[in-house]
C-alpha positions in Angstrom: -63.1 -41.3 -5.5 -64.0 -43.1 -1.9 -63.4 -46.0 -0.9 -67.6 -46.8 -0.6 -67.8 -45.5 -4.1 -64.9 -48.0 -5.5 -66.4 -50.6 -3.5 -69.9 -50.4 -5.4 -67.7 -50.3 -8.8 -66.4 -53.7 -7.5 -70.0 -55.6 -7.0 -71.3 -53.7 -10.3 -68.3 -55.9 -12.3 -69.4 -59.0 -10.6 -73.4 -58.6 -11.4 -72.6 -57.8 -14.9 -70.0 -61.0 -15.6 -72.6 -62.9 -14.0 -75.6 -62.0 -15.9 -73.2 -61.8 -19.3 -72.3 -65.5 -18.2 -75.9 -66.3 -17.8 -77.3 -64.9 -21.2 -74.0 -66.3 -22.6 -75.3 -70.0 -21.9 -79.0 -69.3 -22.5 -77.9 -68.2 -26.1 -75.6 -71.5 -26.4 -78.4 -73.8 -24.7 -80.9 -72.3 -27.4 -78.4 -73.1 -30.3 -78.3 -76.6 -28.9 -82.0 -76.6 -28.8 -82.5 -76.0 -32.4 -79.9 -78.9 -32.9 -81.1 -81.8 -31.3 -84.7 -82.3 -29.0 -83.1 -85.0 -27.4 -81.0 -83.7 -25.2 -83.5 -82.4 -22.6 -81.6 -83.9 -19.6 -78.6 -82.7 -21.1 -79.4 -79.4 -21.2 -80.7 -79.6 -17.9 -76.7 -80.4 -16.4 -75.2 -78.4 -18.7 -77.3 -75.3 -17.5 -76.8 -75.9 -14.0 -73.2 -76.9 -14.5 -72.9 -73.5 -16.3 -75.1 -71.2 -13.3 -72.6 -73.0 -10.7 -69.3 -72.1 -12.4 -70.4 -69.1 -13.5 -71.7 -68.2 -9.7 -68.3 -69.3 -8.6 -66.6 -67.4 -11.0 -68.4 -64.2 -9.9 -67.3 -64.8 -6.5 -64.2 -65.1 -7.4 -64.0 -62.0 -9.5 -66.0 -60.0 -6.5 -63.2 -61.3 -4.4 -60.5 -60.4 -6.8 -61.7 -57.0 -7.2 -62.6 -56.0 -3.7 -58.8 -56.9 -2.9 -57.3 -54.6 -5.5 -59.7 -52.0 -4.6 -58.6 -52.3 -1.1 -55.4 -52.0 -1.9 -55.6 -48.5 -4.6 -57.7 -47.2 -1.7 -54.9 -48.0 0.9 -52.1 -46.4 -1.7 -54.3 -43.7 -2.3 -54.8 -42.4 1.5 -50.4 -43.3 1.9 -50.2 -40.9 -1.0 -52.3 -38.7 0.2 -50.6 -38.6 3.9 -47.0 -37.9 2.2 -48.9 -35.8 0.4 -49.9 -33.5 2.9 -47.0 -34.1 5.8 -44.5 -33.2 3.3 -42.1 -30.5 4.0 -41.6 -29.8 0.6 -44.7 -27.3 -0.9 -46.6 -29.6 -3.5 -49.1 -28.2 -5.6 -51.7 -29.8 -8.2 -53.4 -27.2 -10.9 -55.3 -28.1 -14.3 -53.1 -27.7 -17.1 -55.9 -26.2 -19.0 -57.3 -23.3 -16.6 -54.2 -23.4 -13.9 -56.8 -23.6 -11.2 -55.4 -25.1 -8.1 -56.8 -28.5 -7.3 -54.7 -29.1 -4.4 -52.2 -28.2 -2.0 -50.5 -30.0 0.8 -50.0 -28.4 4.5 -46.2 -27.1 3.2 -47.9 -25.2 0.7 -50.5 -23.9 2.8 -48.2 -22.3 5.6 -46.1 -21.2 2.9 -48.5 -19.2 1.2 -50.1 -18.5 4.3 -53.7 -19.8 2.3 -56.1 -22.4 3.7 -57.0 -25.7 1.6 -60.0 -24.2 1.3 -58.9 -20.8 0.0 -56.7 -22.8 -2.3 -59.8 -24.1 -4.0 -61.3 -20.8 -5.4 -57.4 -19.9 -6.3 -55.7 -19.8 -10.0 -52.3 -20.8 -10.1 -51.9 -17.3 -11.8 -52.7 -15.4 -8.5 -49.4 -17.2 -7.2 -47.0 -16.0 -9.8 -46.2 -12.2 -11.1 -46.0 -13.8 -14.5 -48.4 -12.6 -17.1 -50.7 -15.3 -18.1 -49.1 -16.1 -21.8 -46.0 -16.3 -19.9 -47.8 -18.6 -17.6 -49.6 -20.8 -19.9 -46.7 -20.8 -22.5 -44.5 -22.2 -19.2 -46.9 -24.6 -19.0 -47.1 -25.6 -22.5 -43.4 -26.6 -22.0 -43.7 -29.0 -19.4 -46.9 -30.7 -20.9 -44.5 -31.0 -24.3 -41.4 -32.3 -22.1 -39.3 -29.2 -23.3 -38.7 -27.9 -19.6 -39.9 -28.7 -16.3 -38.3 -26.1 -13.6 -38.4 -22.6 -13.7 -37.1 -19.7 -11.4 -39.0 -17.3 -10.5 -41.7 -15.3 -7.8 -44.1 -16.5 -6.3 -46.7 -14.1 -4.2 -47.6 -14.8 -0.5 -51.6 -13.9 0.8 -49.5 -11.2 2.6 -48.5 -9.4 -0.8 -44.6 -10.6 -0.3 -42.9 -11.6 -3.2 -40.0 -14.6 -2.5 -38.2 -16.9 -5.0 -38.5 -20.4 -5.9 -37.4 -23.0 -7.8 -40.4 -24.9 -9.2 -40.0 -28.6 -10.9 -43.5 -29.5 -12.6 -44.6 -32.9 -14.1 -47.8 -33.3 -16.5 -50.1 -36.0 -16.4 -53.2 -37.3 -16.6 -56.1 -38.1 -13.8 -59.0 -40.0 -14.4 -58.9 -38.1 -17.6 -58.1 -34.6 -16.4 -54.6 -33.4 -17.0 -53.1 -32.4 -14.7 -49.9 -30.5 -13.4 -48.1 -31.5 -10.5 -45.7 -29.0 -8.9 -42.9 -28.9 -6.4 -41.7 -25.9 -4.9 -39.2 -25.0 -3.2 -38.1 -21.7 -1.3 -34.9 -20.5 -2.8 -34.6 -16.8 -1.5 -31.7 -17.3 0.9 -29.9 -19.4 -1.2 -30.5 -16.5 -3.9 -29.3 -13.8 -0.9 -25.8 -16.2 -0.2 -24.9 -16.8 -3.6 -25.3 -12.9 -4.5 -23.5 -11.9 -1.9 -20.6 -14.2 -2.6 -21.0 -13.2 -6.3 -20.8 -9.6 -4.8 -17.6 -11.2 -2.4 -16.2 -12.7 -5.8 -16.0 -9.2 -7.4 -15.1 -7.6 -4.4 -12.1 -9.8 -4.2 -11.5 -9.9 -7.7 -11.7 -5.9 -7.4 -8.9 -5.8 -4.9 -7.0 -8.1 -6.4 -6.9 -6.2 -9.8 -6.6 -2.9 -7.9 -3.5 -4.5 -5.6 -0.3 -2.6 -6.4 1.4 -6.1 -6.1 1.6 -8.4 -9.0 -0.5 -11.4 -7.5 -1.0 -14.4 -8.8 -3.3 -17.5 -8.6 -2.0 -21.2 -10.0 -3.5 -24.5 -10.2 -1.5 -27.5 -8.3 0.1 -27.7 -11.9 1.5 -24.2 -11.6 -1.0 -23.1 -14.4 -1.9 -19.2 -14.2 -5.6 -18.9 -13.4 -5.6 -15.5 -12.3 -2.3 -12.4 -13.0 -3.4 -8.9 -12.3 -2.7 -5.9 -13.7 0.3 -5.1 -11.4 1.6 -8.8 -12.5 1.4 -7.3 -16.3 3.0 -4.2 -15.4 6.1 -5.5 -13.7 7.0 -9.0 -14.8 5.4 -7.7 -18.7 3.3 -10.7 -20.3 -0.4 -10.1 -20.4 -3.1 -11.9 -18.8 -4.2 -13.6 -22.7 -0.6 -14.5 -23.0 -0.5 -16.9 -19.8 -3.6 -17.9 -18.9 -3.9 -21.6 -18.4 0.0 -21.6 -19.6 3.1 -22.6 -16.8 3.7 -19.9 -14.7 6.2 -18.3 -17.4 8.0 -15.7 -14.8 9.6 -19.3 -13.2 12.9 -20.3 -15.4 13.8 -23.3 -16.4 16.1 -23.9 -14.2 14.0 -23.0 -11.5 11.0 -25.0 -12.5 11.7 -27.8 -9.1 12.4 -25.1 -6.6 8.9 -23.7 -7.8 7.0 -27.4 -7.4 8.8 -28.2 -4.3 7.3 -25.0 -2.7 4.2 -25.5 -3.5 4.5 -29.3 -2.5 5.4 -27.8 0.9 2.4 -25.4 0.8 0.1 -28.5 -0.1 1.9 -29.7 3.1 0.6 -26.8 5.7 3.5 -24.8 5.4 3.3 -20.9 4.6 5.9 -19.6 2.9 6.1 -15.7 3.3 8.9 -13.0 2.6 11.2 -15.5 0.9 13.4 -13.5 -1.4 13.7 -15.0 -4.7 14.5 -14.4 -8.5 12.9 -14.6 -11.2 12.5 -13.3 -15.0 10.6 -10.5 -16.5 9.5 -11.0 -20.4 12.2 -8.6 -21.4 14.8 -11.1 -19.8 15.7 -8.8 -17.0 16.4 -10.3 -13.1 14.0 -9.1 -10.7 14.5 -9.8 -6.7 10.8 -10.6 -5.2 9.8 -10.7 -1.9 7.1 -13.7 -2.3 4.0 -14.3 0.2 2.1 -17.7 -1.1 -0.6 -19.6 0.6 -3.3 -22.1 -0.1 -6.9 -21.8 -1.4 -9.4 -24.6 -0.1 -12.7 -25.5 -1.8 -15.9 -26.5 1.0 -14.1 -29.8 1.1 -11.1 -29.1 2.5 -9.4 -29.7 -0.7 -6.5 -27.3 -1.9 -7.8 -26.3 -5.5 -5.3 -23.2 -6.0 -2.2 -21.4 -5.2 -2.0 -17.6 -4.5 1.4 -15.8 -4.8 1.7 -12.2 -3.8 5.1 -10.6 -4.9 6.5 -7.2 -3.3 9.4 -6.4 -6.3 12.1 -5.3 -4.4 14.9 -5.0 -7.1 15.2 -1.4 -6.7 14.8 -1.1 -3.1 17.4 -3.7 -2.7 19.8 -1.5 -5.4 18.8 1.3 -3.1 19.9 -0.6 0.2 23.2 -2.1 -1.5 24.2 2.3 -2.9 23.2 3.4 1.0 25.2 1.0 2.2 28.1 1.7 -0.1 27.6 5.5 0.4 27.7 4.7 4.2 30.7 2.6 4.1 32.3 5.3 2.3 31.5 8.0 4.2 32.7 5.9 7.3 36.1 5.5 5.4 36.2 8.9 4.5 35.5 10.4 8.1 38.5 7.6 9.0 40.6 9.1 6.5 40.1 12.8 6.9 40.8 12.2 10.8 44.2 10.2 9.4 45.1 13.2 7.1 44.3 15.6 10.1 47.0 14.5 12.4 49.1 13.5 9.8 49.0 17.2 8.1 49.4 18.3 11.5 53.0 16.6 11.7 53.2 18.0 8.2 52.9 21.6 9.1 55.9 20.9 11.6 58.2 19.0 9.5 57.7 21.4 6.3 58.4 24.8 8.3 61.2 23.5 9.9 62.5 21.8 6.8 62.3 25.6 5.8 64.2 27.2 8.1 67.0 24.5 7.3 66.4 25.6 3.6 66.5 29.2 4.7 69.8 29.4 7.4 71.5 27.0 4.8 72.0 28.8 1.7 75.5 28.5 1.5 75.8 24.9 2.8 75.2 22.8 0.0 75.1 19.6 1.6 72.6 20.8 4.0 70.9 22.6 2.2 69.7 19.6 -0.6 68.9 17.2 2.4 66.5 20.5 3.6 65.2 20.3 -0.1 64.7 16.8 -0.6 62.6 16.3 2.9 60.3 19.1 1.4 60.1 17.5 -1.2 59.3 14.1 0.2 56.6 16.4 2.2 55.0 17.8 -1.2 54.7 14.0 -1.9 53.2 13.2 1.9 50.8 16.5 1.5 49.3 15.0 -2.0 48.7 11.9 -0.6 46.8 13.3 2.3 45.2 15.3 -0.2 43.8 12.4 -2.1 42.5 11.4 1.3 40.7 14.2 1.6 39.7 13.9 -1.6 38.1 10.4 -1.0 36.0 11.4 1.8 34.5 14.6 -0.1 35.9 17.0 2.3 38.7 18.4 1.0 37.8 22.0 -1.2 36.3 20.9 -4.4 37.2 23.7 -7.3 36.2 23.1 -10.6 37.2 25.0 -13.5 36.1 24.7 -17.2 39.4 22.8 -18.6 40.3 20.6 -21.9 40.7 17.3 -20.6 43.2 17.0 -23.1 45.2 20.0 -22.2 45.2 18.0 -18.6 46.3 14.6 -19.9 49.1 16.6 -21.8 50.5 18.9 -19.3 50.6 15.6 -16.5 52.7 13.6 -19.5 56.0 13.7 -18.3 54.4 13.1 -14.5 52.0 10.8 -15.8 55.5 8.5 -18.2 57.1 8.5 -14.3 53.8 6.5 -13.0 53.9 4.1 -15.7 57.5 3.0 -15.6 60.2 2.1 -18.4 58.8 -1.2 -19.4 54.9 -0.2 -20.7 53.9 1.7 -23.6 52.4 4.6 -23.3 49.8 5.6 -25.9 47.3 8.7 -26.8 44.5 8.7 -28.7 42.7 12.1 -28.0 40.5 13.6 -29.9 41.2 17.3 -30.6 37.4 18.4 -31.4 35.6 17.6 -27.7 34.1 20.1 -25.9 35.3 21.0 -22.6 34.3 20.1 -19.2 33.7 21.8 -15.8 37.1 19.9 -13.6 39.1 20.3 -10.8 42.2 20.2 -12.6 44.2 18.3 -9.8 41.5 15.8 -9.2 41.6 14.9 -12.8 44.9 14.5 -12.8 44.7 12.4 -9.6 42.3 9.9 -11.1 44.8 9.5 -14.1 48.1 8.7 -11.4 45.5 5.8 -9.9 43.9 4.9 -13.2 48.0 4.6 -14.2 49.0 2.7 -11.6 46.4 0.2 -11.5 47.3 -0.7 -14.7 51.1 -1.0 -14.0 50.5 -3.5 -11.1 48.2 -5.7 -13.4 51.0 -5.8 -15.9 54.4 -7.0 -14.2 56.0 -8.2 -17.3 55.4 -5.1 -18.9 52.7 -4.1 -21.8 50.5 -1.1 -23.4 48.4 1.5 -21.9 46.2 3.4 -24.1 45.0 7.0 -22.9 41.9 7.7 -25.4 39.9 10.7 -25.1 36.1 11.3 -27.6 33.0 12.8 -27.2 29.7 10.7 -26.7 26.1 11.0 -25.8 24.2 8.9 -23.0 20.7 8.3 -24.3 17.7 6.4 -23.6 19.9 3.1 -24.6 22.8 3.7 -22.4 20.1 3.9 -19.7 18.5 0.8 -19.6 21.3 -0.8 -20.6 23.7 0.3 -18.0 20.4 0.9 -15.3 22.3 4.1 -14.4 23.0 7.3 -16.2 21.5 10.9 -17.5 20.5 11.9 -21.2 23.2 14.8 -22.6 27.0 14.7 -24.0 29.5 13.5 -22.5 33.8 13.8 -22.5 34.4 9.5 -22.6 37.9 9.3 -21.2 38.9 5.6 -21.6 42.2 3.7 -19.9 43.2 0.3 -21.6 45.6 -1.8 -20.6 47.0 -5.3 -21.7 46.9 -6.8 -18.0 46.0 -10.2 -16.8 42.2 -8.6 -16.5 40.0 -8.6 -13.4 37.7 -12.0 -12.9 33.9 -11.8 -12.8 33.6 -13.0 -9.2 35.2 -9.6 -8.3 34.2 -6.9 -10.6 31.3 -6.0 -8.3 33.6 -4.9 -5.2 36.7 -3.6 -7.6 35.5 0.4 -6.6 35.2 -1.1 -2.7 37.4 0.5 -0.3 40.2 -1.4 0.7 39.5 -4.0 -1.8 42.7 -5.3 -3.3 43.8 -8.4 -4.8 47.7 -7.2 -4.2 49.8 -8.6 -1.5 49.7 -7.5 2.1 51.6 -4.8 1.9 51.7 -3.6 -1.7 48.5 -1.8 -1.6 45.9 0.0 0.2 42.8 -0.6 -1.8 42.3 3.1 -2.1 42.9 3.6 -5.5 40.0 2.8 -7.9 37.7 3.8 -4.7 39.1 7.0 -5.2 38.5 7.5 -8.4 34.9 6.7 -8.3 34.6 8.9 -5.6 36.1 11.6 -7.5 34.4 10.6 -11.0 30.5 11.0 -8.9 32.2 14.5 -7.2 32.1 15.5 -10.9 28.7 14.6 -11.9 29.9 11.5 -14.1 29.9 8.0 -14.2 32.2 5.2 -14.6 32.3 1.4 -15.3 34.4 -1.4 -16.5 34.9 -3.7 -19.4 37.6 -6.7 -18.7 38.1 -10.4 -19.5 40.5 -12.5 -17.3 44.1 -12.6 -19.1 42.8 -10.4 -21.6 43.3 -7.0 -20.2 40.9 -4.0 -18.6 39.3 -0.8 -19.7 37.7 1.6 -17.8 35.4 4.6 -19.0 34.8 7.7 -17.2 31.8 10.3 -18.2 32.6 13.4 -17.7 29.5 16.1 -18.5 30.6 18.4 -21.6 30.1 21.7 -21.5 29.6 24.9 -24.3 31.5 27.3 -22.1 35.1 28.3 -22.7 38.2 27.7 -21.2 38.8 29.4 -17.7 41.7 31.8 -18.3 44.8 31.4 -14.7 45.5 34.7 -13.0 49.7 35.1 -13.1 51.2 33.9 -9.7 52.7 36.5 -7.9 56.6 35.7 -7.6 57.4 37.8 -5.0 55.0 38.0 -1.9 55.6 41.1 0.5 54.1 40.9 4.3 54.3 43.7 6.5 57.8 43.7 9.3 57.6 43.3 12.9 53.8 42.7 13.9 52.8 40.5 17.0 51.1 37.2 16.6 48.9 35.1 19.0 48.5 31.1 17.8 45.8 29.4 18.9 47.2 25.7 18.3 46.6 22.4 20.6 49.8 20.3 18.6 53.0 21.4 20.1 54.8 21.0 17.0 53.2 22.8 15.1 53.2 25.5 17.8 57.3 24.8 18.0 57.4 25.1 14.1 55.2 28.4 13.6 57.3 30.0 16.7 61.1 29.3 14.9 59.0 30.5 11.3 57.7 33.8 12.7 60.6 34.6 15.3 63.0 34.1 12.0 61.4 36.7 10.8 61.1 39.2 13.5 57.5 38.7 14.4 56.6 39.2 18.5 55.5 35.4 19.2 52.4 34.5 21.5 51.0 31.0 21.9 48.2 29.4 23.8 47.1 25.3 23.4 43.4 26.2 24.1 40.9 28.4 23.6 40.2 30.4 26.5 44.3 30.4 27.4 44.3 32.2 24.1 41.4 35.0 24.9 43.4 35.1 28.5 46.5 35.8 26.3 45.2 38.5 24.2 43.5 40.4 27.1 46.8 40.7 28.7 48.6 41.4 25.4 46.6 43.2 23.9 48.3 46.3 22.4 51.3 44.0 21.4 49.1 41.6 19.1 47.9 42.3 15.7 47.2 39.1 13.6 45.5 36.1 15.4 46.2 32.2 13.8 43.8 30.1 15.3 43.4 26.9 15.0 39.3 25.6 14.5 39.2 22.7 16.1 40.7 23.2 19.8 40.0 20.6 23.0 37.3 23.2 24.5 36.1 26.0 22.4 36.3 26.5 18.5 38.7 29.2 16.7 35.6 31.2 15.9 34.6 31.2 19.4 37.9 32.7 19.9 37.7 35.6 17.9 33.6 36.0 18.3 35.0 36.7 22.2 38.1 39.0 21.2 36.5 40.7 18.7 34.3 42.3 21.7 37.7 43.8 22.9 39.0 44.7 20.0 36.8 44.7 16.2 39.5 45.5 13.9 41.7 42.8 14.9 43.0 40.2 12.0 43.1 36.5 12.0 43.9 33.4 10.1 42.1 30.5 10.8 44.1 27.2 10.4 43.0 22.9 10.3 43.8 19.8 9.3 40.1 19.8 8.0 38.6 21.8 4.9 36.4 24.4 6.0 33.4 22.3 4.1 33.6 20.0 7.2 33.5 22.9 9.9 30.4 24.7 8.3 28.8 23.2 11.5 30.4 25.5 14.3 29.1 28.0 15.6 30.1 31.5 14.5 31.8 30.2 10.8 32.7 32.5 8.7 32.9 31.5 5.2 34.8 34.7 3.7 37.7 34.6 6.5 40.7 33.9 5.6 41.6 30.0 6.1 44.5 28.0 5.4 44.7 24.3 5.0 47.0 22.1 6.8 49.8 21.7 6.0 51.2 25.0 6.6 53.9 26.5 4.8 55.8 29.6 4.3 54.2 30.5 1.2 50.6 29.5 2.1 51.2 31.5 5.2 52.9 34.9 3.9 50.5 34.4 1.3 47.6 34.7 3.9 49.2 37.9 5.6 49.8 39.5 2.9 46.0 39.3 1.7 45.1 40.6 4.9 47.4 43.6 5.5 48.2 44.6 2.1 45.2 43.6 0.0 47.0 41.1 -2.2 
């Protein structure tokens, strides 16, 4: 309506108060009339009294009304204005036909439509709704039930974008009307799918991570555990959602607030090795990387924890490290037994040659005997040494472990001592296993004596033998192990018992809680060396003051019993041949020359490797056997004979060392079928080796 139009409306109420004030007197005047004919004058007063108020009053009321008007017409054109400089698109449509009855300059660059294309336009041709959908949308916000929808709208230039429309219903002048606000949500749509698309990507690598990850509130409440989570620490995602973190213990439970306190703080905590509990009950060792997650705020809403499990690798690290350590002892101890056999080899063949020229000196004769013997004693040990570092010849044999426990009694009573009871309880139906006899009987002297140091004042050792399976059980239980039978041989004592603190290091090398002096630590290290050279396994089972056990799983077998070959008593070598030895320690050279000039052998020596070739060429047709040490200051023994064997290619040797020939598989030109004897030499071991050589036996 305009303002000129509202303005007539005004002067039209006026008029007709004036003239219904009028006639409103007229008819009262008349009334009066009909009462009483003497109040002419009256009437007279009273009628122009009434036309003068009633004049006033319609000036008044024109005054009254052209104000308001004034003012709805200013409101109406300030509407209007916000109307049309809005930002926000604003359309008006009747809520019967949907035919657009307005639409401000927003809505018009929007839709890329004039006002006065607007005009002819349905609200219908905006939408891609069908028209019941349309009109039933409508229906709702004219009832109150709903007044914003999401959906398309179509631009002039056919492009479809989305909006969020809010709609209010009313009435103007009479018409009903629907006013609509619209606003362009089609980037807020494109962000919030593609962080929906973010959230799943996330969510997809977290679940796909092969590290158990792990999202708490500030609480420590699981919001998020993965499937690696479920896998390695074994609760599902129903059991601990919106539950405490249950892979923190109890006692643990203020270590685990105070990190995240210190994460809250700024601080990033990554790689910190900690421990925590699996559902089963087990220990793992973690590697933990945590952080902080921040909402748009700034605010920290959540805690992620990312955990590498390194329980294995660690177990991994700790066995390399042992096996290294080892193998660094072992190198240590087979150099050791090198130059010790080395002094050996002199002090037995010259020991020999005592026992030899001495025959009818009594006296002499048992001092000769008793310092071979004490070298038999010196050669074992150095044996063991070898032993321990996996480099001396490992020969196993299918035996009866009790048959070996048995035939080492009377050696095995000597170990124990007088003042502890020795006891058997071996079963006589267990299979055999696949042993080198001496090893076993090795591990038994050091199983023996361990036991006799840890009882002082005396006490019981039982020696138990019985057969036993490792199974699925055993496994887990001991986290080591493989499924089959097993010989179990078991070792009990009554001792004072090993503490906990030290059970872990007890197979350690050098570990010993004896005095300085009283022990080398070598002893239950050997045996677990030994026990793994065998394919088996070993552990412990002690109490402080309460004794020790110790088991050892040996793998059974189904095959029989190796039958021994008769030794030869009498060992015949050929007279008067010539000998060349190769040898860089003087006394074992010293010792080999008395042996072989005792016994009418032609005697050449040499201390290196090319003296020796030198030797031979200039010798030649007065050598026939070659001893040659392996390991010489410039070339090897086989280089030796790889060079005379050009000059002559029946020539015979003996190789000789202080080292197994496992360790010299390395050199060039070995020769695994030669013949080889181990240091320390003796007579027997080395007429044994000639004899093979020239006579076949």
């Amino acid at each position: 309506m305009s303002g000129n139009k509202r303005f007539s409306l005004a002067i039209k109420i006026a008029l007709y108060y004036l003239i219904f004030g009028i006639l409103w007197i007229i008819a009262t005047d008349i009334l009066k009339e009909k009462l009483s004919e003497n109040l002419q004058i009256l009437r007279i007063i009273e009628l122009s009294k009434g036309i003068v108020f009633i004049l006033i009053t319609s000036l008044l009321l024109y005054i009254f009304a052209k104000k308001n008007i004034e003012r709805l017409i200013i409101s109406e054109e300030r509407y209007k204005k916000l109307f049309n400089t809005h930002q926000t698109v604003m359309l008006v449509f009747d809520a019967h036909s949907g035919k657009i009855m307005d639409a401000n300059k927003a809505a018009q660059e929007f839709y890329c439509y004039s006002y006065e294309e607007f005009k002819n336009l349905n609200i219908a041709d905006l939408t891609i709704l069908d028209k019941k959908t349309l009109f039933s949308n409508i229906e709702l916000v004219k009832t109150g039930k709903k007044n914003n929808f999401q959906l398309k709208h179509r631009l002039k230039n056919g492009e479809l974008w989305d909006v969020e429309t809010y709609c209010s219903f009313m009435e103007l002048e009479g018409q009903p009307i629907i006013y609509q606000v619209v606003f362009n949500i089609t980037d807020r749509l494109y962000l919030e799918n593609k962080n929906k698309e973010l959230i799943e990507w996330f969510n997809t690598i977290i679940e796909s991570s092969p590290l158990p990850i792990i999202i708490v509130d500030r609480s420590g409440n699981v919001e998020m555990w993965n499937r690696s989570a479920e896998r390695v620490f074994g609760w599902s995602r129903e059991e601990v959602i919106g539950k405490f973190n249950p892979i923190v213990p109890a006692d643990k439970i203020a270590e685990f607030l105070a990190n995240l306190d210190k994460i809250s703080k700024g601080e990033i905590i990554e790689n910190l090795e900690i421990k925590r509990v699996n559902k089963n009950g087990d220990v793992l060792t973690l590697n933990l990387f945590t952080a902080a997650i921040y909402n748009q705020e700034g605010n920290i809403i959540h805690f992620i924890g990312i955990f590498q499990d390194v329980t294995e690798k660690i177990k991994i690290e700790q066995e390399m490290f042992h096996f290294k350590k080892m193998e660094s002892v072992g190198r240590l101890a087979a150099g050791i037994a090198h130059d010790i056999n080395n002094s050996l080899t002199a002090i037995i063949n010259f020991s020999s040659l005592i026992d030899m020229k001495t025959k009818d000196q009594e006296d002499i004769n048992s001092y000769a005997k008793q310092i071979l013997l004490v070298c038999e004693r010196i050669a074992t040990i150095t044996k063991g040494l070898m032993t321990y570092s996996k480099k001396y010849p490992f020969n196993p044999k299918i035996v009866s472990l009790n048959e070996i426990i048995n035939q080492a009694l009377p050696f095995l009573q000597k170990v124990i001592g007088e003042r502890i009871t020795l006891k058997f309880e071996l079963d006589p139906d267990i299979r055999n296993i696949k042993a080198d006899i001496h090893q076993i009987e090795q591990i038994l002297v050091n199983l023996l004596s361990n036991a006799k140091d840890s009882m002082p004042d005396g006490g019981t050792v039982l020696i138990k033998t019985c057969e036993t399976e490792i199974d699925e059980r055993f496994i887990i239980a001991h986290n080591y192990g493989k499924k089959g039978r097993y010989i179990k041989l078991s070792v009990t004592d009554t001792g004072t018992g090993i503490p906990d603190n030290i059970k872990n290091k007890i197979f350690e090398p050098f570990f010993t809680t004896k005095e300085p002096g009283k022990g080398t630590g070598l002893g239950l290290s050997i045996v677990y060396s030994l026990v793994k050279q065998h394919g088996g396994y070993i552990n412990l089972y002690s109490e402080s003051g309460k004794g020790t056990t110790i088991n050892i799983y040996f793998p059974a077998t189904e095959d029989e019993q190796s039958k021994e070959a008769p030794i030869l008593p009498n060992i015949k070598i050929p007279e008067k041949l010539g000998v060349l030895v190769a040898e860089d320690d003087i006394m074992v050279r010293k010792a080999l020359k008395h042996f072989f000039s005792e016994i009418g052998y032609r005697f050449f020596e040499a201390c290196t490797g090319k003296e020796a070739i030198n030797i031979y060429k200039e010798n030649m047709d007065q050598i026939d056997l070659l001893i040659l040490d392996i390991v010489l200051p410039d070339i090897s023994g086989f280089e030796i004979f790889k060079e005379i064997k050009k000059l002559e290619k029946n020539v015979k040797k003996i190789y000789i060392s202080g080292y197994p020939m496992e360790m010299l598989k390395d050199f060039d030109s070995y020769d695994e079928s030669a013949e080889f004897i181990h240091k320390p030499l003796t007579v027997i071991s080395i007429k044994s080796a000639i004899s093979r050589l020239f006579n076949g036996s």
